[in-house]
C-alpha positions in Angstrom: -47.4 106.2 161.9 -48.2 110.0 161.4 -45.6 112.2 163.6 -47.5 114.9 165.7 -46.1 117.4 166.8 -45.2 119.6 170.5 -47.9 121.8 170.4 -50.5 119.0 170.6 -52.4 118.5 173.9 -49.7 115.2 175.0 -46.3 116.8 176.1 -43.6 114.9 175.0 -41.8 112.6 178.1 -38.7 114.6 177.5 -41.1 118.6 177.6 -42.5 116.9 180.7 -39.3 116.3 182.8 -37.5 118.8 181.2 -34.2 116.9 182.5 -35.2 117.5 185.7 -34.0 114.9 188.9 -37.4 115.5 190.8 -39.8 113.1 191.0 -43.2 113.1 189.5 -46.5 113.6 191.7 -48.7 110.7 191.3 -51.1 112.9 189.2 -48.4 113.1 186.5 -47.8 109.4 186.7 -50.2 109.2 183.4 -48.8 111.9 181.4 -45.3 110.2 182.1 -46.7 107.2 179.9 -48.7 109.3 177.6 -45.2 110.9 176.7 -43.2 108.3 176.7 -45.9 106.8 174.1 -45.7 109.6 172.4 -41.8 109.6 171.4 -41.9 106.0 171.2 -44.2 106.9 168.4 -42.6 110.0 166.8 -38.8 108.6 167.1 -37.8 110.6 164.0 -38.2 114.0 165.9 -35.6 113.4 168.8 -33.2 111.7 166.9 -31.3 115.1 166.6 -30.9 115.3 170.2 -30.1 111.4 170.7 -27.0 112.2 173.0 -29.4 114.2 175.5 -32.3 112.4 175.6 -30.7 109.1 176.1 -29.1 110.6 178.9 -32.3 111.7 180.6 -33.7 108.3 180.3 -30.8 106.5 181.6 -30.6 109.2 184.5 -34.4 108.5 185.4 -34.9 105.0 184.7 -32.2 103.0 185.2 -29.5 105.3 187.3 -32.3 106.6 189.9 -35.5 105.0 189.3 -37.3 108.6 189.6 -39.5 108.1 187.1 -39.9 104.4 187.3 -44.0 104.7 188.4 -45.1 101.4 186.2 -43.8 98.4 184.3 -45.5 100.0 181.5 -43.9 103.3 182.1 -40.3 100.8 182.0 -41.8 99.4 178.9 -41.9 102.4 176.6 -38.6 104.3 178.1 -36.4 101.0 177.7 -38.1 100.8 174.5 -36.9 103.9 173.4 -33.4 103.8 174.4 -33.0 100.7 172.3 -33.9 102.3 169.3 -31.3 105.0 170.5 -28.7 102.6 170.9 -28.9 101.3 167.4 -27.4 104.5 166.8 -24.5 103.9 168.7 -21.4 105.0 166.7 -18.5 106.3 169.5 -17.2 104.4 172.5 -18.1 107.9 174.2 -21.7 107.2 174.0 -23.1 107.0 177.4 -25.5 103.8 176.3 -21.7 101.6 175.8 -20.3 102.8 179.5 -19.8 100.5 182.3 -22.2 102.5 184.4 -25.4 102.3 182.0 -24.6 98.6 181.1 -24.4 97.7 184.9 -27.7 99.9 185.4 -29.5 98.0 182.7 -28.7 94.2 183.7 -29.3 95.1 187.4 -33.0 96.6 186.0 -33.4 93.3 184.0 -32.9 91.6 186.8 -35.1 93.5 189.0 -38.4 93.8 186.2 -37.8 89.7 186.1 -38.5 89.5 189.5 -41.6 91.8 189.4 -43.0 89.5 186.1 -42.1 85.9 187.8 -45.0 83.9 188.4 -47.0 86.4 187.5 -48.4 86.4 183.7 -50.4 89.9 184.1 -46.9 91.6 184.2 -46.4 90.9 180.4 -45.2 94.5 180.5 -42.4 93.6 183.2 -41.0 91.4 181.1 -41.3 93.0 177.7 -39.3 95.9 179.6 -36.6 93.2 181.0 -35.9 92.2 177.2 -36.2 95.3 176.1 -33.4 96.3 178.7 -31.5 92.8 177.6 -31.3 94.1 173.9 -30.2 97.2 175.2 -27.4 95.6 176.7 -26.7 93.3 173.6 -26.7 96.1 171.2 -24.1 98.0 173.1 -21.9 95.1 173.2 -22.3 94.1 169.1 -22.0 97.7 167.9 -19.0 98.9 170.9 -17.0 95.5 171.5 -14.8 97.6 173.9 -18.1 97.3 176.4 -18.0 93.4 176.6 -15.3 93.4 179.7 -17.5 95.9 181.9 -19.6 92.4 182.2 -16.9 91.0 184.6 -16.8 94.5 186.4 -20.2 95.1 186.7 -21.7 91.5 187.9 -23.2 91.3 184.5 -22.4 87.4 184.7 -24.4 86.8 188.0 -27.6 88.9 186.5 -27.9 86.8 183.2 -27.2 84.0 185.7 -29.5 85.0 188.2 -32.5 85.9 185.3 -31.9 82.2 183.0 -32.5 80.3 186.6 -35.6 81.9 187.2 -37.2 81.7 183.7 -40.1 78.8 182.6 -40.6 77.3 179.4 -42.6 80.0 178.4 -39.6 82.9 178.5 -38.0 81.9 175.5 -37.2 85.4 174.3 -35.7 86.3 177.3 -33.4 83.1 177.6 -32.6 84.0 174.0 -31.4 87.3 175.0 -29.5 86.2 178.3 -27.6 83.7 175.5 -26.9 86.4 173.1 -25.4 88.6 175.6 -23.2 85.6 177.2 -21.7 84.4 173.4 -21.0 88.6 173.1 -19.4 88.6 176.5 -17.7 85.7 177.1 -14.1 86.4 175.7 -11.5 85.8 178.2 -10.2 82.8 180.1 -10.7 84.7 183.1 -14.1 85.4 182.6 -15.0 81.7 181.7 -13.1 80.6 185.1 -15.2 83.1 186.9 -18.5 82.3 185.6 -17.9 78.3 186.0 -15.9 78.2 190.1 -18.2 80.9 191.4 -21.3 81.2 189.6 -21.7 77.5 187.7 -22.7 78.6 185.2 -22.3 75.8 183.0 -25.2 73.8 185.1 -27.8 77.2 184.6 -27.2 76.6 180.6 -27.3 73.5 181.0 -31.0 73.3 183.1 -32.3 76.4 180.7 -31.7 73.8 177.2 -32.8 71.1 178.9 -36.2 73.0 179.8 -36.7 74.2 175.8 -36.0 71.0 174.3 -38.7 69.4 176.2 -41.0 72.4 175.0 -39.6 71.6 171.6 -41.8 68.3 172.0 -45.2 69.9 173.3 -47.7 70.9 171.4 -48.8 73.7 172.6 -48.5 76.7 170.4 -46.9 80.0 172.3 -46.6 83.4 170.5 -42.9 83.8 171.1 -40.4 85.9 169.3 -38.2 82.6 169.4 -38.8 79.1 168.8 -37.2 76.8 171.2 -34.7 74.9 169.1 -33.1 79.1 168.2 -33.1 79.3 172.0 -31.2 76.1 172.5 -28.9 76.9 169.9 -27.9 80.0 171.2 -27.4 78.8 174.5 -25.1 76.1 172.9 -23.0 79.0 171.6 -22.4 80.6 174.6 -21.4 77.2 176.2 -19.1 76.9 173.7 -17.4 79.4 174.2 -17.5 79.1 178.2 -16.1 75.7 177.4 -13.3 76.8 175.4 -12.3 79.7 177.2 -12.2 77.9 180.2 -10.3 74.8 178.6 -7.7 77.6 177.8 -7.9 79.0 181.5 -6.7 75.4 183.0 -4.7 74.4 180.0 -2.9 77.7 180.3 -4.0 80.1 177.6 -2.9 77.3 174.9 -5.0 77.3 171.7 -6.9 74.0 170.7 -5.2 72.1 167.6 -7.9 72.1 165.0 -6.9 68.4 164.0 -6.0 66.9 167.7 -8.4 64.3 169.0 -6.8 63.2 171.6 -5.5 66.3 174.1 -7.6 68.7 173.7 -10.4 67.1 175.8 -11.0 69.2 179.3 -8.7 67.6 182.1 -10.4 64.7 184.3 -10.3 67.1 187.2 -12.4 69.3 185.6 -14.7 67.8 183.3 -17.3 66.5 185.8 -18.0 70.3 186.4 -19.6 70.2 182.8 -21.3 67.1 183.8 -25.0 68.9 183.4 -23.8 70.2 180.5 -22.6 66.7 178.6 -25.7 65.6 179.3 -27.8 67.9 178.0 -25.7 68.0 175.3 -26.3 64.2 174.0 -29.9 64.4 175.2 -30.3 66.7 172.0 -28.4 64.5 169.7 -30.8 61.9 170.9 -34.2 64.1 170.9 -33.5 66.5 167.6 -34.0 64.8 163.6 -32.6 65.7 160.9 -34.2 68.8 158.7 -34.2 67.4 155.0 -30.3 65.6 155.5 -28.9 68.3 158.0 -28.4 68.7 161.5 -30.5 71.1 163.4 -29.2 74.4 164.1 -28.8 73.3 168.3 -27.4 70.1 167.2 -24.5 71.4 165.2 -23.5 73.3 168.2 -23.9 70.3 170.5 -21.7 68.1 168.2 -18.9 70.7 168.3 -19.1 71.0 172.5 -19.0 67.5 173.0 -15.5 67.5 171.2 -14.5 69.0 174.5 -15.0 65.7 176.3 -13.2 62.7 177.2 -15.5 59.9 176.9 -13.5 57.3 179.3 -12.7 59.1 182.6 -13.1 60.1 184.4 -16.3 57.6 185.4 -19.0 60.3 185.9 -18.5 61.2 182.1 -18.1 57.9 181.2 -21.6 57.0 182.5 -23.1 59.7 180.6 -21.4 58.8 177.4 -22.2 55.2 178.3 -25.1 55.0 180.2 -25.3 51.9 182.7 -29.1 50.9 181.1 -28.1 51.3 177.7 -24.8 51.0 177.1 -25.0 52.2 172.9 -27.3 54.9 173.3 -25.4 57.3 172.2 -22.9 55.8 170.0 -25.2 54.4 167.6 -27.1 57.5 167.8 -24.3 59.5 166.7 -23.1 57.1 164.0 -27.0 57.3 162.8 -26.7 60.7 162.2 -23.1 60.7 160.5 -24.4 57.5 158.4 -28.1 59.6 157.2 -25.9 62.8 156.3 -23.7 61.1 154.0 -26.4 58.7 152.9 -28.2 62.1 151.7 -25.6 63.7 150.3 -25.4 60.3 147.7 -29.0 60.0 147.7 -29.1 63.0 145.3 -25.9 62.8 143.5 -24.6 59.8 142.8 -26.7 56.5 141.6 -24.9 53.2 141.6 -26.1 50.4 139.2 -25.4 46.6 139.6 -21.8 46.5 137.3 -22.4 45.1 134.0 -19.4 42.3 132.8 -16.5 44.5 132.2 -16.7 45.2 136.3 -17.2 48.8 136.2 -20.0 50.7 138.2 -22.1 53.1 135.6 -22.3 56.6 137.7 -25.2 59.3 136.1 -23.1 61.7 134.3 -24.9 64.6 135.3 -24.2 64.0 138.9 -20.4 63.5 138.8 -20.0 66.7 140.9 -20.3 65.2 144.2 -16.8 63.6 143.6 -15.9 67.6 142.9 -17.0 69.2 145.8 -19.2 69.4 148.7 -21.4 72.1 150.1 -19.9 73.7 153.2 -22.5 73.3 154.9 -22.5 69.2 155.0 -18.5 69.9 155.6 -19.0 71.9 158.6 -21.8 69.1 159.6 -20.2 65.7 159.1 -16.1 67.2 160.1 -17.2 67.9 164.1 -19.5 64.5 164.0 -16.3 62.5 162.4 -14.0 63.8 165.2 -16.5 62.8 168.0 -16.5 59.4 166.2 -12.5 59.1 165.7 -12.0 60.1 169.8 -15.1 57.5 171.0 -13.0 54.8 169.0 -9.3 56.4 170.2 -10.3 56.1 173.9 -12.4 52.9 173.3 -11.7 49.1 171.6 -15.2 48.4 172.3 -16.4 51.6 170.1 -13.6 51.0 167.4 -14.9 47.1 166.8 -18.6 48.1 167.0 -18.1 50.8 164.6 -16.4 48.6 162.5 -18.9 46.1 162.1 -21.1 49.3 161.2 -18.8 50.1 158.4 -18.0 46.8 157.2 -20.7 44.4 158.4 -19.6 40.8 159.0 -22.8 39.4 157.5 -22.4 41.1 154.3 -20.4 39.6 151.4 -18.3 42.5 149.6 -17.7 42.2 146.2 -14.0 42.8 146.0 -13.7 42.7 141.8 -15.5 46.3 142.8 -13.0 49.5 143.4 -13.5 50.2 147.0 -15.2 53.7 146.1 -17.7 51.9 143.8 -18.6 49.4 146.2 -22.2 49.7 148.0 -22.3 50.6 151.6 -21.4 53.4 153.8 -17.6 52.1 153.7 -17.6 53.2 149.6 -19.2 56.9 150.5 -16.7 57.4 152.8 -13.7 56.5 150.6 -15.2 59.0 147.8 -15.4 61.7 150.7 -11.7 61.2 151.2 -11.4 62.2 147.4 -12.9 65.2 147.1 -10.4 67.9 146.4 -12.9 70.8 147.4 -14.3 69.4 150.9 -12.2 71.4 153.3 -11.6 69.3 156.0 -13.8 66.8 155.7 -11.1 64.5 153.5 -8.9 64.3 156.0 -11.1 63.5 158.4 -12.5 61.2 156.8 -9.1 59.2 156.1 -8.8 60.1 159.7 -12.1 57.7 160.2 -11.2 54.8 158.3 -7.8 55.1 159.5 -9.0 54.2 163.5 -11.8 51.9 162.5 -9.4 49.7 160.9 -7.2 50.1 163.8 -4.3 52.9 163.2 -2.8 49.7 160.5 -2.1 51.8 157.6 -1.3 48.4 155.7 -5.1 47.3 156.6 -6.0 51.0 155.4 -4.4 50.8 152.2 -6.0 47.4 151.3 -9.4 48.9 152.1 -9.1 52.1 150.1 -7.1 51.5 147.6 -3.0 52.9 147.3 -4.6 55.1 145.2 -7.0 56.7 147.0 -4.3 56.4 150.4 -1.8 58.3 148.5 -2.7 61.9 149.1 -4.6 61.4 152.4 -1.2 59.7 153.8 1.1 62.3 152.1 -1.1 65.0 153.7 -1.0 63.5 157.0 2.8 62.7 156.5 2.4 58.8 157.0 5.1 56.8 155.6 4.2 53.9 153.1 5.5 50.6 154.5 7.9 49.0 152.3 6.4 45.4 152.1 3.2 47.3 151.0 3.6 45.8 147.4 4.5 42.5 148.4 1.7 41.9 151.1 -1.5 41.5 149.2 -3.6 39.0 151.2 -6.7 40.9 151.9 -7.2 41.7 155.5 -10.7 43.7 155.8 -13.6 41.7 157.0 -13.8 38.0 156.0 -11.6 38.4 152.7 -8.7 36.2 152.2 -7.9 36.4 149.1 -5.2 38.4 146.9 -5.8 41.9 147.1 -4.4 44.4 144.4 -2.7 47.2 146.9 -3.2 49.9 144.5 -7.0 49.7 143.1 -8.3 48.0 146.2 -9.3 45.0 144.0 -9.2 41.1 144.2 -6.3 40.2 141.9 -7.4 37.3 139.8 -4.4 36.8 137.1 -6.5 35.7 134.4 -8.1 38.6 133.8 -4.7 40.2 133.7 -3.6 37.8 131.8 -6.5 38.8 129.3 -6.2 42.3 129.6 -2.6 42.1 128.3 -2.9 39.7 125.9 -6.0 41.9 123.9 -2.9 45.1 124.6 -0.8 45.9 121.7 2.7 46.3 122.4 2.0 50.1 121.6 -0.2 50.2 124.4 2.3 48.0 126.6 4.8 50.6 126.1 2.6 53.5 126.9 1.1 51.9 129.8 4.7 51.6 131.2 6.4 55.0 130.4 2.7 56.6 132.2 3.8 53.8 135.3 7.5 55.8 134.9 6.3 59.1 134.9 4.0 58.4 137.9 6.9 57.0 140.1 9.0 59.7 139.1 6.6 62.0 140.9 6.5 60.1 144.1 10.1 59.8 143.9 10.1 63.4 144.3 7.9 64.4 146.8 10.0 61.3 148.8 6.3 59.8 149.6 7.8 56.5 147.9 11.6 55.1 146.8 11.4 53.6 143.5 13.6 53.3 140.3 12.8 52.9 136.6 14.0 49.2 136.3 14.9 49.7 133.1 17.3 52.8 134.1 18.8 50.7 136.8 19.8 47.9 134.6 21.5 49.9 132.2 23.4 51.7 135.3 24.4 47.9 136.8 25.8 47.0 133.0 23.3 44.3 132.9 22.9 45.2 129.5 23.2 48.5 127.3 20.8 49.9 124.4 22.2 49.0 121.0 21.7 51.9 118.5 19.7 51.1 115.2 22.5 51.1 112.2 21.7 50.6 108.4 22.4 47.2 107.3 25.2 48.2 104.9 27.1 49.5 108.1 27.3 45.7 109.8 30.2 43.4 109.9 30.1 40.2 107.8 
């Protein structure tokens, strides 16, 4: 836009008031806009004088009201001191003070009144955002500002703004979220906003209301969708959750890995009762984008990790509601199932096993076994954990699950290594192998580990020593001694003779043909690599084990007899 300049016939807003703390007669009420339009559209020329003119604005609009003759008049100034404030670059600036960040909440508040109900005031609420980003801004660029929103009664306008919003205010609830997940940093904040205001119930009501626009199909102009709007106000009940899980818990930081005590206390859980619901009503009600969660999902997943699921009985009814009991179980386990399901669906393709019983895997996609992206890590890791502490608290989940995993009606094909297997079970063990997958391996040990019922012998026999190895000596689990000598299979229907180390039926035939087409070459490779390996484990004390050949030369059992030429023996 072309930039006029002062001597044309519009004053500028800030020529008009000259800084002045009288109000304007009505007949200047126009020129008031006209200037304020005209700055907003020739920014460049009072960004010199930022300091003053933000002053004036926050003195007349938002301080004193002198000059607030019109929502449109609201519009334009608040308009202004946003682009201002994106210029922020001191703690001194007036636009990061407690003063001018209470004035603005406390004018968000009072232009969201004047627009409620009310859809020719589209300029009332345009300003109330405008005065919301104002506020945002302040608090990204100046982190300082964040704790004048306890001082101020920042908390009770956001509050007091999301309860009165509709369906159709979805750039304003955006806005109320963004400054909450800014502000929210304290336990003491987080106990405030959930004892005295509830705040936890307003979130909750405010998704609950955009995920059933999410499903109309009516088309708004709105600066946000719904699902961004739900998934910020997910983030800023996360981190109400947390901070106030550290408030009663007593400023103690939540163990990444801990399923079990890092759940809010029965006494206060039912107070996040709205929340809980609304949080598994979007697992239910959002689909996967092309194999991923949705962005409000992902945040769900990781709140409801903050839950008990067995007491005390409110939240056990929402987990497990009366009328249909699985609901939420199997829809969870859908979603983990589909993720991994896609992540195989494009990497790996398993072919019926020809007769040497090994599974043919496309070369080209051997990656998977590599390395997974971070972003189905940082997907499947939260929903793992909600799985593992549903099954912890639960025998009914854990044996449900399990027939998920390892279906009773299904006959599995145990001359098959356990990750070559089809099924869900098989995708899971090749998770647990991936060196590159963060977190996700260990969880994933962590998974198989409670559906088969915390019995690492069971575990073994279903993955494979092998493939037990490094999750247990991550996890610091002990290997049983009898491990070796207990190879009656255990998992689902199969009884028969299960090799501990590959996972696979032992039928001694074939072993007995696979040594006999061995040359004693190979024989004695095979063994010293068998040495070598033990050696290792021996070391890193995750097994006790001794070359046999070592320790019968040590008992005097016998002793190696040096080669001599045949001239040098006794007659």
């Amino acid at each position: 836009m072309a930039i006029s300049n002062n001597s044309s016939s519009v004053k500028s807003y800030f020529a008009l008031v000259d800084n002045s703390a009288k109000a304007v007669s009505k007949a200047q009420l126009s020129d008031i806009e006209n200037g304020l339009a005209y700055v907003a559209n020739n920014l460049p020329l009072f960004v010199g004088e930022r300091t003053r003119y933000t002053g004036i604005i926050l003195q007349r609009f938002v301080y004193t009201g002198v000059d607030r003759c019109s929502a449109k008049a609201c519009l334009l100034a608040l308009s202004i001191l946003k682009e201002f404030g994106r210029l922020v670059d001191s703690s001194r600036d007036e636009l990061v003070t407690e003063k001018a960040i209470h004035g603005l909440l406390q004018l968000a508040a009072s232009l969201r009144k004047e627009a409620h109900g009310d859809i020719k005031q589209s300029d009332a609420l345009n300003a109330c955002n405008e005065a919301l980003t104002c506020v945002a801004n302040a608090m990204l660029l100046q982190p300082a500002s964040r704790e004048y929103m306890g001082k101020c009664q920042g908390f009770e306008a956001l509050s007091e703004i999301l309860g009165s919003l509709t369906d159709t205010d979805a750039t304003t609830a955006f806005l109320c979220g963004r400054c909450l997940l800014l502000s929210l940093v304290s336990e003491k904040v987080a106990m405030h906003c959930v004892k005295e205001l509830n705040l936890q119930s307003v979130l909750a009501q405010t998704v609950s209301m955009f995920l059933d626009r999410d499903h109309d199909s009516t088309v708004l102009s709105e600066r946000f969708t719904p699902q961004q709007v739900v998934a910020e106000l997910f983030k800023a009940a996360m981190s109400l959750c947390v901070y106030f899980q550290r408030g009663v818990g007593g400023g103690q930081r939540l163990a990444l890995n801990n399923t079990k005590d890092d759940s809010l206390p029965s006494e206060n859980a039912v107070d996040f009762a709205d929340l809980l619901t609304v949080i598994l009503k979007s697992l239910r009600v959002l689909e996967l984008n092309s194999g991923h969660l949705a962005d409000p999902s992902k945040q769900a997943v990781s709140i409801a990790l903050n839950f008990p699921t067995m007491h005390p009985e409110p939240i056990k009814d929402i987990w497990f509601p009366p009328k249909d009991r699985w609901i939420n179980v199997d829809r969870i386990f859908e979603l983990f199932k589909s993720i991994i399901d896609h992540v195989f669906s494009k990497t790996t393709t398993i072919e019926s096993p020809p007769a040497s019983n090994t599974t043919k895997i496309d070369n080209t996609k051997k990656n998977t076994l590599l390395c997974i992206s971070e972003n189905y890590q940082n997907e499947l890791t939260p929903l793992t954990l909600v799985l593992i502490r549903l099954m912890s608290e639960s025998s009914d989940v854990r044996l449900r699950i399990f027939h998920q995993v390892y279906p009773p009606n299904v006959e599995v094909d145990y001359k098959l290594l356990p990750e070559n297997r089809p099924g869900i079970a098989s995708w899971i063990v090749r998770l647990m192998r991936v060196p590159q997958g963060g977190m996700l391996p260990g969880a994933m040990g962590d998974f198989l580990l409670t559906v088969l019922g915390q019995d690492i012998k069971q575990f073994i026999m279903a993955v494979g020593y092998g493939n037990a190895a490094g999750y247990m000596l991550a996890r610091g689990i002990e290997m049983p001694e009898d491990v070796l000598d207990n190879a009656k299979g255990v998992v689902g229907e199969n009884t028969s003779m299960v090799d501990p180390v590959t996972g696979r039926n032992l039928n001694q035939a074939d072993i007995n043909k696979e040594l006999a087409n061995m040359t004693e070459e190979e024989k004695e490779r095979e063994a010293e690599r068998l040495f070598v390996l033990f050696e290792r484990l021996n070391k890193t004390g995750f097994i006790k084990t001794e070359n046999p050949v070592r320790a019968a030369m040590q008992s005097g059992r016998f002793k190696e007899i040096p080669d001599s030429p045949s001239g040098d023996e006794s007659d």
